[in-house]
N, C-alpha and C positions, 0 to 999 in steps of 0.2 A: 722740155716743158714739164714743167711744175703741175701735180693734178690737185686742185683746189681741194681745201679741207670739209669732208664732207660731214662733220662733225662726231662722226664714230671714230675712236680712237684701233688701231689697231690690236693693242695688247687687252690680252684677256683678263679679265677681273676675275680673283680666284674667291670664294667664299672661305670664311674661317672656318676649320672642323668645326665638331661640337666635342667635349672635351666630358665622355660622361662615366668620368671617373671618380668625380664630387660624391655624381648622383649613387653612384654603383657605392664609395666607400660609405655614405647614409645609410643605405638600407643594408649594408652588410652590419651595420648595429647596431638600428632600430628592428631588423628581423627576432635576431636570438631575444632583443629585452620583450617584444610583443609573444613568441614561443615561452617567457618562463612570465610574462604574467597571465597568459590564457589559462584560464580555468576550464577543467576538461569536466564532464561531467558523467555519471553512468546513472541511469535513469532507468528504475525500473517499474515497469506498469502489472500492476494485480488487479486483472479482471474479478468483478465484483458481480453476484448474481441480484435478483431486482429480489426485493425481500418486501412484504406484506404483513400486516399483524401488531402493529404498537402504535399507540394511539399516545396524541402526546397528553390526553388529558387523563390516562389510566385507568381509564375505563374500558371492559372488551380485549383484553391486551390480545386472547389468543383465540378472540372468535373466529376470525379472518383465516387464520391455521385447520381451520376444522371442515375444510370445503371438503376436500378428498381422505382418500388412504396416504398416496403418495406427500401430501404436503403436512396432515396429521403426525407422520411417522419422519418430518424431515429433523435433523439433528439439531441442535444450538448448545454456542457455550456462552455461559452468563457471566458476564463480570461486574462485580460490585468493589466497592471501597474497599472489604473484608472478607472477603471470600470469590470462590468460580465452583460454578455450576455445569454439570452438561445433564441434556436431556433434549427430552422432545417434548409436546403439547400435550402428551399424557403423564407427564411428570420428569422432575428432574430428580437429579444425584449430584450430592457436593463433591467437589474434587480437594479441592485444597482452601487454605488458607490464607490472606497476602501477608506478607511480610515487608517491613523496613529494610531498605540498603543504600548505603549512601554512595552518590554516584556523583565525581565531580565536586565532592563537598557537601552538596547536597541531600536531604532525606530523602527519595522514595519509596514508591508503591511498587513491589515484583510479585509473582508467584513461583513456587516450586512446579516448573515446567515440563520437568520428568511423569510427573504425577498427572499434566493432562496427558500429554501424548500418550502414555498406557492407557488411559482411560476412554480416548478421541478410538484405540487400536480395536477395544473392548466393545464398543458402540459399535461402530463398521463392521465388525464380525460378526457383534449377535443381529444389527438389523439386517445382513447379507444373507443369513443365513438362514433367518425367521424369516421372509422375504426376498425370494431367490428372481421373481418376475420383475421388482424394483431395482434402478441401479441409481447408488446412493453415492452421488457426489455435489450437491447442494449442501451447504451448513449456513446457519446464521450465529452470526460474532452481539451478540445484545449486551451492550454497554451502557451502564451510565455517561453523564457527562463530563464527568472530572477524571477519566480514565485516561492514564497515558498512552499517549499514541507508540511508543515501541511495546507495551502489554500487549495492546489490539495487531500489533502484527507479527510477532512473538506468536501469541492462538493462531495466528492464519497462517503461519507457517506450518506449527505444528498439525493441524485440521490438512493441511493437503499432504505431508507427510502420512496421515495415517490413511487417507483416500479421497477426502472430500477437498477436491478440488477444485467447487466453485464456488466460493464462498460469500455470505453474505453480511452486511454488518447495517446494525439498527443502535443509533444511539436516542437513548429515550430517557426522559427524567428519573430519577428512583424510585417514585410511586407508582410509576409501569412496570419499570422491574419487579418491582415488589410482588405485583399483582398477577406478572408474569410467572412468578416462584409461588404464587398461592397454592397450588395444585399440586404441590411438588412433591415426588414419591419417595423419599428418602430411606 
C-alpha cells in the first residue's frame, strides 16, 4: 500500500550561499580611496587669558589696568601697522620696526622676531626680580585690527618662550592703541 501524498515533498530545499566576495572586493577599493582622501587634521588649542582694559571707543584705554599692583605691572606687547611695543600700564619701549616680505607672491607685514623675544627675556627678568612675591605669566598681545593673524601668534609664541604663558589678546581700533601708547616711556 501506497501512503497518500501528504503534500511535503521529501527532499530537502537547499538555500543558495550568499556569495560576499562582490561585497568584500568593493570595499577593498573604496577603503584605500576614502584613506588617501581623509583629511587628517592636527589642531592646536592656545588657552587665552580673559583680558580687560580697551574700550572700543578709545577712551580710558588703561584705566581698568590700574586696579591693582599685580594687574598695573602685567606685561603687553603692542602691535601696530609700523612698529611693536612692549610694556606695561606704566609705560611702554619700542622693539622693532615692521617690515615688508613677500609671502606667496604677495606683500606682507613681519617683524624682526629676534628683537622681541630678547626683549619679552628682559621684561620677565627685570619684573621677577623687581617683584619676587609676583609670579608673572599673564601677557596681553594689543593689536590693531588689520594685523595678521600669523604676527599675533608668532608674539604668543615667542611671549611663552620667554615665560608668560598665559597669554592674552585684545584687538582694538587704532585710536585705542594709540591712546594706549600715550603714556609711553620710551
Amino acid at each position: 500500500m501506497a501512503k497518500a501524498a501528504s503534500g511535503r515533498s521529501r527532499t530537502s530545499k537547499h538555500l543558495p550561499e550568499i556569495d560576499l566576495l562582490p561585497v568584500m572586493n568593493l570595499f577593498c577599493c573604496i577603503i584605500p580611496f576614502l584613506l588617501f582622501s581623509a583629511t587628517f587634521l592636527d589642531v592646536t588649542v592656545i588657552e587665552m587669558a580673559a583680558t580687560e582694559g580697551v574700550s572700543n571707543s578709545g577712551g580710558g584705554a588703561t584705566a581698568n589696568l590700574m586696579r591693582s599692583e599685580e594687574d598695573r605691572l602685567q606685561p603687553k606687547i603692542i602691535i601696530t601697522d609700523q612698529e611693536m611695543f612692549v610694556g606695561t600700564a606704566s609705560g611702554t619701549v619700542h622693539v622693532c620696526y615692521a617690515m615688508e616680505m613677500e609671502l606667496n607672491g604677495e606683500m606682507v607685514i613681519t617683524f624682526p622676531w629676534d628683537s622681541l623675544g630678547t626683549k619679552l627675556e628682559e621684561v620677565h627678568d627685570l619684573l621677577s626680580e623687581a617683584y619676587p612675591q609676583i609670579s608673572f605669566h599673564k601677557i596681553t598681545v594689543l593689536t590693531v585690527e588689520e594685523t595678521r593673524y600669523d604676527n599675533i601668534i608668532r608674539a604668543v609664541d615667542f611671549a611663552a618662550a620667554a615665560g608668560f604663558d598665559q597669554p592674552g589678546l585684545q584687538v582694538a581700533p587704532s585710536s585705542s592703541v594709540n591712546s594706549a601708547m600715550a603714556g609711553r616711556g620710551d
